[in-house]
KELOTI-325513 format. One record per residue (C-alpha): residue number from 1; residue in one letter; x, y, z. Coordinates in nm, 2 decimals. Layout:
N
(NUM; "A"; (X; Y; Z))
...
//
This chain:
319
(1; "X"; (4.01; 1.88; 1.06))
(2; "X"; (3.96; 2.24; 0.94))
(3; "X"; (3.81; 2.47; 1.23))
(4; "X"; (3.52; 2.69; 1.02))
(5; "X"; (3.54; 3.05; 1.12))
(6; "X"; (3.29; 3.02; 1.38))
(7; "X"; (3.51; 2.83; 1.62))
(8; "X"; (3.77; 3.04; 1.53))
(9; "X"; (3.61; 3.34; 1.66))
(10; "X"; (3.52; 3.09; 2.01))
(11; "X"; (3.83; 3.05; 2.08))
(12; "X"; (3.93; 3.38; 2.00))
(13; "X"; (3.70; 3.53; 2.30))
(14; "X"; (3.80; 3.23; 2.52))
(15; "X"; (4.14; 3.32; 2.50))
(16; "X"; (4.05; 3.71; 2.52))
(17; "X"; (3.86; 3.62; 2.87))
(18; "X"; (4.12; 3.39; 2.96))
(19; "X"; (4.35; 3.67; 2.95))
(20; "X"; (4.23; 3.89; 3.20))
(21; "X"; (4.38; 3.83; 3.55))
(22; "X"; (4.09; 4.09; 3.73))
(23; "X"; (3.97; 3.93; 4.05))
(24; "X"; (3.63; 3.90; 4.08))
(25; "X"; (3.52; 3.86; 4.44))
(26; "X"; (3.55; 4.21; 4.53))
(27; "X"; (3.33; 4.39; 4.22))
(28; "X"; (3.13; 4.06; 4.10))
(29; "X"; (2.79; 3.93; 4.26))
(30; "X"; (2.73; 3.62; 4.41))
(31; "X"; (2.58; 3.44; 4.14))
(32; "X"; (2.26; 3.44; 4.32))
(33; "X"; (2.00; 3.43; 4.04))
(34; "X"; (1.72; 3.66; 4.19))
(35; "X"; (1.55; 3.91; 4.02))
(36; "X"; (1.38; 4.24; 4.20))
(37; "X"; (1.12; 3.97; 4.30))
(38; "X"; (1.33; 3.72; 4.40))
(39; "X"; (1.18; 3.48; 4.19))
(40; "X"; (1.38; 3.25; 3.94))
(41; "X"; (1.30; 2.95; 3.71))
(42; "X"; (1.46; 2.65; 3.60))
(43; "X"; (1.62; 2.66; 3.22))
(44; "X"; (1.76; 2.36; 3.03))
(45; "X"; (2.11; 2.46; 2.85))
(46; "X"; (2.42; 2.29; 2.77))
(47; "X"; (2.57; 2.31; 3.06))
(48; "X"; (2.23; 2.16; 3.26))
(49; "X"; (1.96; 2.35; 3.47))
(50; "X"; (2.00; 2.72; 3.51))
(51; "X"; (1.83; 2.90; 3.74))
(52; "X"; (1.74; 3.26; 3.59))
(53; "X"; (1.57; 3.48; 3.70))
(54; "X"; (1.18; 3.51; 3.60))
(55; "X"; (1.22; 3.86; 3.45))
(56; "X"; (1.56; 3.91; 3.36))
(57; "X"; (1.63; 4.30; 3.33))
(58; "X"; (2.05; 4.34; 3.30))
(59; "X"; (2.15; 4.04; 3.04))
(60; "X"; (2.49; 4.01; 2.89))
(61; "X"; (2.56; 3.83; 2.58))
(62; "X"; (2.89; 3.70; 2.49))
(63; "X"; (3.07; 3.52; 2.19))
(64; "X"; (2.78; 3.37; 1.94))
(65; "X"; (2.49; 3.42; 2.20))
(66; "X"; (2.51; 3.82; 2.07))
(67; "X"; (2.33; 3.83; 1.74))
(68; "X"; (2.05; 3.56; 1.76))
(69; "X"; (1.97; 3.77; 2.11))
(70; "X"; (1.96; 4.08; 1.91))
(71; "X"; (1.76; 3.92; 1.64))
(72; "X"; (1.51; 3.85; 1.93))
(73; "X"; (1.47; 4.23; 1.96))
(74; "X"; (1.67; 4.20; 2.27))
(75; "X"; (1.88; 4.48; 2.41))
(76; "X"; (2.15; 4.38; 2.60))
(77; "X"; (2.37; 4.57; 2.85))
(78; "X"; (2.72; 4.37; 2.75))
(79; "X"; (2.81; 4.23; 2.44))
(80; "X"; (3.14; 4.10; 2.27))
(81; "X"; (3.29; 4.22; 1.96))
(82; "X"; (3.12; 4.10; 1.61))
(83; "X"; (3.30; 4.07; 1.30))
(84; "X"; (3.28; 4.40; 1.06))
(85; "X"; (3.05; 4.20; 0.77))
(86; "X"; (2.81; 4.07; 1.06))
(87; "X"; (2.78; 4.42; 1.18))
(88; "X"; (2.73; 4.57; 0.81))
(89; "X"; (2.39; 4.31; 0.79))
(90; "X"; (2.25; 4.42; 1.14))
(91; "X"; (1.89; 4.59; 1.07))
(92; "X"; (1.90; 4.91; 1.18))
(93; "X"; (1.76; 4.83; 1.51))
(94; "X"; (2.00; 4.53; 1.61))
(95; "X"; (2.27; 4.79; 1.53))
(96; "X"; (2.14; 5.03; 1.77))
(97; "X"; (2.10; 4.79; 2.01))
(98; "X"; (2.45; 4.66; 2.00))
(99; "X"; (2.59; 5.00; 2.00))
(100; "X"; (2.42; 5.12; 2.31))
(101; "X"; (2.57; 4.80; 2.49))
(102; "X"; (2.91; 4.77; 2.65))
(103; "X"; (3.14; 4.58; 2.45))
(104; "X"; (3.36; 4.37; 2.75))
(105; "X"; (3.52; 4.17; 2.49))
(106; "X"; (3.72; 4.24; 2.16))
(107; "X"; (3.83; 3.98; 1.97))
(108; "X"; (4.20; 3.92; 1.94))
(109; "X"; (4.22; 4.21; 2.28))
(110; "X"; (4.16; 4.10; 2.67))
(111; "X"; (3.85; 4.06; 2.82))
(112; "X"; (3.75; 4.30; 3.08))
(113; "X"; (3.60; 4.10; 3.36))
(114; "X"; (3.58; 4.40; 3.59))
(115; "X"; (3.36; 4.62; 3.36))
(116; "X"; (3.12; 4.30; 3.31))
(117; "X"; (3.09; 4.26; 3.66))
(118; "X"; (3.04; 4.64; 3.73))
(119; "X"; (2.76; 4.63; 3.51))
(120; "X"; (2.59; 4.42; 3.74))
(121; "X"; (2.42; 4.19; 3.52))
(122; "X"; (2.15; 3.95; 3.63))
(123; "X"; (2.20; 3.70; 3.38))
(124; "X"; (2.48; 3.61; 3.14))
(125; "X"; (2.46; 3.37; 2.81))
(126; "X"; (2.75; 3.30; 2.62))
(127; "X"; (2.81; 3.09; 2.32))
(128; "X"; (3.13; 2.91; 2.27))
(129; "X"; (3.27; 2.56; 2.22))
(130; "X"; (3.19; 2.36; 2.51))
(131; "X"; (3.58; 2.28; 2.60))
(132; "X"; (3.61; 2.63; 2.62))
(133; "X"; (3.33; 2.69; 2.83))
(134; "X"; (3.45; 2.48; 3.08))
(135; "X"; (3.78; 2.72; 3.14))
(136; "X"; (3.58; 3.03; 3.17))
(137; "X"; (3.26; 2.89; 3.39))
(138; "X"; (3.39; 2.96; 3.70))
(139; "X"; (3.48; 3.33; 3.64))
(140; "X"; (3.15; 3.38; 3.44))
(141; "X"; (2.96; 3.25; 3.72))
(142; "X"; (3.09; 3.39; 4.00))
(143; "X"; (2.90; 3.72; 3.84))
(144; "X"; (2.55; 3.63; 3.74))
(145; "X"; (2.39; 3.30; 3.67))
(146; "X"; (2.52; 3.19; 3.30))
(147; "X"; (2.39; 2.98; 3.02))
(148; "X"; (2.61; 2.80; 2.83))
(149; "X"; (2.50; 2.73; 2.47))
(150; "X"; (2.76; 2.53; 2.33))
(151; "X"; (2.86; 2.41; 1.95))
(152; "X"; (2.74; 2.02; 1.96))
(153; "X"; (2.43; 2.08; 2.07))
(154; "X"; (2.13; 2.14; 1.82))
(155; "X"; (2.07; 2.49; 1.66))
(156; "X"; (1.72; 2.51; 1.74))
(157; "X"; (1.77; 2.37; 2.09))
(158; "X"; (2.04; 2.62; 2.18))
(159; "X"; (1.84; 2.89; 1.99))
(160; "X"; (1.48; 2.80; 2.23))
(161; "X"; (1.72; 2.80; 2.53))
(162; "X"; (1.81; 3.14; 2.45))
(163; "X"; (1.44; 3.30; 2.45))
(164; "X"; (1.34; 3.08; 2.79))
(165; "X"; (1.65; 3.18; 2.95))
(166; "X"; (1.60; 3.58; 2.84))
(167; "X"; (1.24; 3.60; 2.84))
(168; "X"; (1.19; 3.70; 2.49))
(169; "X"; (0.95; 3.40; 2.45))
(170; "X"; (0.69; 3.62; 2.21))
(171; "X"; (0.91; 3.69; 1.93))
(172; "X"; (1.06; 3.35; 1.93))
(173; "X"; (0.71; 3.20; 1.91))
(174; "X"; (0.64; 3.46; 1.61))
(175; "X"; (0.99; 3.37; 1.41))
(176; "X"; (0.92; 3.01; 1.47))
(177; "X"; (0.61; 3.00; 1.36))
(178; "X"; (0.76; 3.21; 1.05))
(179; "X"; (1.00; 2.95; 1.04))
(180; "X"; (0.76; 2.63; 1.00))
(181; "X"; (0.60; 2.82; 0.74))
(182; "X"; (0.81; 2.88; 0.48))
(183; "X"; (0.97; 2.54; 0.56))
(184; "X"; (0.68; 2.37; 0.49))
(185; "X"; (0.54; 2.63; 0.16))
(186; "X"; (0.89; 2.53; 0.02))
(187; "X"; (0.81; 2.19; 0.05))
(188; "X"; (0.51; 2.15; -0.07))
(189; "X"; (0.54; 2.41; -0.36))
(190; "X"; (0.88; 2.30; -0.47))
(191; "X"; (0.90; 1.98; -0.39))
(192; "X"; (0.91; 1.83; -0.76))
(193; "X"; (1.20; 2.04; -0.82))
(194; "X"; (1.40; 1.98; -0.51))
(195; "X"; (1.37; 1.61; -0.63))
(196; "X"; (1.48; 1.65; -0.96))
(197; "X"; (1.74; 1.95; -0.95))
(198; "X"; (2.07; 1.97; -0.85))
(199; "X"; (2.15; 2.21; -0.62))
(200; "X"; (2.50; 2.35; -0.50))
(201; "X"; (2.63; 2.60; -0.23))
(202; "X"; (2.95; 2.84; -0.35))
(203; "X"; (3.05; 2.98; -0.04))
(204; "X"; (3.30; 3.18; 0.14))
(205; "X"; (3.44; 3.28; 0.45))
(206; "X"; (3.58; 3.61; 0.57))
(207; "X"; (3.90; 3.45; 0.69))
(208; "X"; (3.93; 3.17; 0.43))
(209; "X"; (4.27; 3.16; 0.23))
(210; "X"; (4.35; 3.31; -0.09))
(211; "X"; (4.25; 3.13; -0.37))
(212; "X"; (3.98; 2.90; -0.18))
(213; "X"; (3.67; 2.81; -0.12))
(214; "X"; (3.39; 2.61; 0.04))
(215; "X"; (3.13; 2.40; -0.12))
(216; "X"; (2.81; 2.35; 0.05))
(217; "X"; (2.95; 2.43; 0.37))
(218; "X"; (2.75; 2.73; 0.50))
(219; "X"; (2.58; 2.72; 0.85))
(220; "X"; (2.28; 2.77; 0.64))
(221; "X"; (2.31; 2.49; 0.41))
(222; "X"; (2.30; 2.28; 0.71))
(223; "X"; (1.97; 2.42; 0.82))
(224; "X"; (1.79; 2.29; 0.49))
(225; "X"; (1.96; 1.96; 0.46))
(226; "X"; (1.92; 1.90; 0.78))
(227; "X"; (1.48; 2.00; 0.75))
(228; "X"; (1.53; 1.75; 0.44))
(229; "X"; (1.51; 2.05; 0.21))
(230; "X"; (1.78; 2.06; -0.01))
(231; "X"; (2.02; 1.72; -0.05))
(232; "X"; (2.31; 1.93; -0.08))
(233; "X"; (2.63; 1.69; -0.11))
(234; "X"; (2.83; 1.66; 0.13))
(235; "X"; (3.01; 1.98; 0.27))
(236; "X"; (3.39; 2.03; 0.10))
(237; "X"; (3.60; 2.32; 0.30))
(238; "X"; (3.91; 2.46; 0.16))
(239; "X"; (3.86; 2.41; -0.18))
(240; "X"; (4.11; 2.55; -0.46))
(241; "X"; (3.94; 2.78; -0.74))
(242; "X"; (4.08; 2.51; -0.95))
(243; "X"; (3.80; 2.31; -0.88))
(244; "X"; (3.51; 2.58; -0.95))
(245; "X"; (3.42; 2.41; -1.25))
(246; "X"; (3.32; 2.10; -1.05))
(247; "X"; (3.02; 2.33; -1.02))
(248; "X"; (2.94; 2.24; -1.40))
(249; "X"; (2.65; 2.00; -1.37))
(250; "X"; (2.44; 2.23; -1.09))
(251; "X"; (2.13; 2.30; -1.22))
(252; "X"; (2.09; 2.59; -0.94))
(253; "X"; (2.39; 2.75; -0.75))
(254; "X"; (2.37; 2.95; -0.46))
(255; "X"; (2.59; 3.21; -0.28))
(256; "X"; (2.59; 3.44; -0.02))
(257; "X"; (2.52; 3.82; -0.07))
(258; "X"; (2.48; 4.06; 0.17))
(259; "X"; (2.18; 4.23; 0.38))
(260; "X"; (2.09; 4.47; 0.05))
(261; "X"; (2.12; 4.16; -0.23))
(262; "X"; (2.48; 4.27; -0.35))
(263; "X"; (2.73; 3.95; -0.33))
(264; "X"; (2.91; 3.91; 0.04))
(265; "X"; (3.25; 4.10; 0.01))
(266; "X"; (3.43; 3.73; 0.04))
(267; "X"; (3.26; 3.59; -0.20))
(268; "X"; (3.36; 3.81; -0.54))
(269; "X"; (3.71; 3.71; -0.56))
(270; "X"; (3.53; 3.34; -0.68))
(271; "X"; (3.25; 3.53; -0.89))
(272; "X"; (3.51; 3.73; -1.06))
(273; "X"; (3.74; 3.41; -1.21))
(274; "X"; (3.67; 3.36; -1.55))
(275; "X"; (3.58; 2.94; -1.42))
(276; "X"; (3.30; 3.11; -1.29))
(277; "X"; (3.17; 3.34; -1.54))
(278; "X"; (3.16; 3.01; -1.78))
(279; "X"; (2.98; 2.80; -1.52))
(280; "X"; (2.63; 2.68; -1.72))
(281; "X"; (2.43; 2.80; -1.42))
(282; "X"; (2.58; 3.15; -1.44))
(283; "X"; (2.57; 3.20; -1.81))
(284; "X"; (2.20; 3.10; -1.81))
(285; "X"; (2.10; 3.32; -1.48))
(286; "X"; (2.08; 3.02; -1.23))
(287; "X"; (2.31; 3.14; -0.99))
(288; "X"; (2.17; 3.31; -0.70))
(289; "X"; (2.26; 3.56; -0.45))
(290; "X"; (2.10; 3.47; -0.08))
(291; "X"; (2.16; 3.64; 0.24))
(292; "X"; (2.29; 3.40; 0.49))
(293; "X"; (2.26; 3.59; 0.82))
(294; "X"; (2.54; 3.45; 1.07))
(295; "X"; (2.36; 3.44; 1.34))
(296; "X"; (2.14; 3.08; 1.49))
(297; "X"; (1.80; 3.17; 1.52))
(298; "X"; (1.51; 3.11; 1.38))
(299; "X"; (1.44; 3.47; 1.24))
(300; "X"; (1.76; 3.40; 1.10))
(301; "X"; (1.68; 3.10; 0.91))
(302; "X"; (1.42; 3.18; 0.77))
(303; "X"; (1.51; 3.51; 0.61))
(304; "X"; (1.73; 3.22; 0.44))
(305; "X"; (1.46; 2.99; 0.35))
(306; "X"; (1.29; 3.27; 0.18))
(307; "X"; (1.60; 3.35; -0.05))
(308; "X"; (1.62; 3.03; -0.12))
(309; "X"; (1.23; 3.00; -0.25))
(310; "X"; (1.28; 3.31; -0.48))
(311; "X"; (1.58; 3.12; -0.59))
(312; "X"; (1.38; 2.81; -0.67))
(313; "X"; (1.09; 2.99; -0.85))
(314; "X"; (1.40; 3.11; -1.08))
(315; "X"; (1.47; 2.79; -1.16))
(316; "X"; (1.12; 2.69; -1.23))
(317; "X"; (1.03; 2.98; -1.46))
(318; "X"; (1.37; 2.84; -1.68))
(319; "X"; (1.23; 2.54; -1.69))
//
């Protein structure tokens, strides 16, 4: 089974904390999760009931937790290293954020337990695969209470988890609700044409190999198939340029672009082969740049969702 980037770059900061051999017990807290007030609360994650604290001042945010925390508006005092085309699409204020935070973990470099703990945070969430999590709990722990939001889990669980546990209820309430919205304008709006066209994802990672590419296989084409949305067919990773005119029959075909509207940097290598160019859905206009954030949240998503309805009024005005 191909790992997608995103579990690459879990196991890359589980193997950077893993590294470090700093011992705790004389610079780390002791877990306890009380605030100033003393006061903490029970939160559901993946790795069961946290207790936080009520108000949680000092949080640190590690491996995926960082940008859908930042997306919240949050500014955390820890962070780990993001990769260079996640930090080119950070508004101007999540970029500010994560630069005024200390980065205690760069991928592909060692951890620096001793720093985390010496910022003296009161609350910790990290984002990895859950195997993972299970090497690195008791050293994560041992400094501040920690909420584990894991890979198997749902998105939108994992992504409510992460406002209860920080406190940042508001703006989650006021993305969601952003969220359900579009969701259900697309629906009703463009429902005749989500049932008659055929719709296809050209995708690309950062890391994928020369010469391929996925189909259908972004994080954010699982968000509308999995709201019933678009019936995308089932994801194909890994896919030789060969195949790009298996795109043929797509009456729409999306890709990513970037923050501004210009295509990601990964994609363009597929946009500039001439099996592209002569795609029926490119020739005729139908292909469409969207910005796929790469971050789980709901503000996320729907920034997505609304790409995807200029995309479908496109398609409409052709027909």
């Amino acid at each position: 089974m191909t790992m997608t980037p995103l579990r690459r770059r879990g196991a890359a900061l589980t193997a950077a904390l893993l590294g470090s051999a700093l011992v705790l017990s004389a610079c780390g807290s002791d877990g306890d999760a009380d605030d100033a007030t003393g006061e903490t609360r029970s939160v559901e994650a993946d790795n069961g009931t946290v207790e936080v604290p009520v108000d949680p001042q000092r949080v640190a945010v590690l491996g995926n937790a960082v940008l859908p925390y930042l997306d919240l508006g949050g500014e955390p005092i820890a962070v780990t290293d993001l990769d260079s085309s996640a930090l080119a699409d950070l508004p101007s204020d999540q970029r500010a954020a994560y630069d005024a935070a200390t980065n205690v973990g760069v991928n592909g470099g060692e951890a620096d337990y001793e720093k985390l703990a010496k910022l003296e945070p009161d609350l910790i969430v990290i984002a990895v695969p859950e195997s993972d999590y299970e090497k690195l709990e008791d050293k994560l722990t041992s400094i501040a209470p920690t909420v584990h939001l894991g890979f198997d889990s749902d998105w939108k669980f994992r992504a409510t988890a992460l406002a209860e546990a920080t406190g940042e209820t508001d703006a989650f309430d006021e993305q969601k609700a952003s969220y359900d919205d579009v969701v259900t304008r697309i629906q009703q709006e463009h429902g005749d044409t989500l049932k008659t066209a055929k719709i296809t994802e050209a995708y690309r990672w950062e890391s994928e190999d020369a010469g391929k590419f996925s189909i259908n296989g972004s994080l954010c084409a699982e968000v509308v198939r999995d709201e019933g949305i678009v019936d995308f067919a089932p994801a194909e990773f890994s896919v030789s340029f060969e195949q790009i005119g298996s795109l043929a029959e797509s009456d729409l075909i999306l890709y990513p672009a970037a923050i501004d509207g210009q295509p990601s940097e990964a994609i363009v290598p597929v946009l500039e082969t001439n099996s592209w160019k002569a795609l029926p859905a490119v020739t005729s206009g139908r292909a469409q740049g969207i910005y796929c954030p790469w971050g789980r949240s709901f503000g996320f998503a729907a920034q997505y969702l609304e790409g995807l309805e200029r995309a479908l009024a496109t398609l409409e005005t052709e027909q």
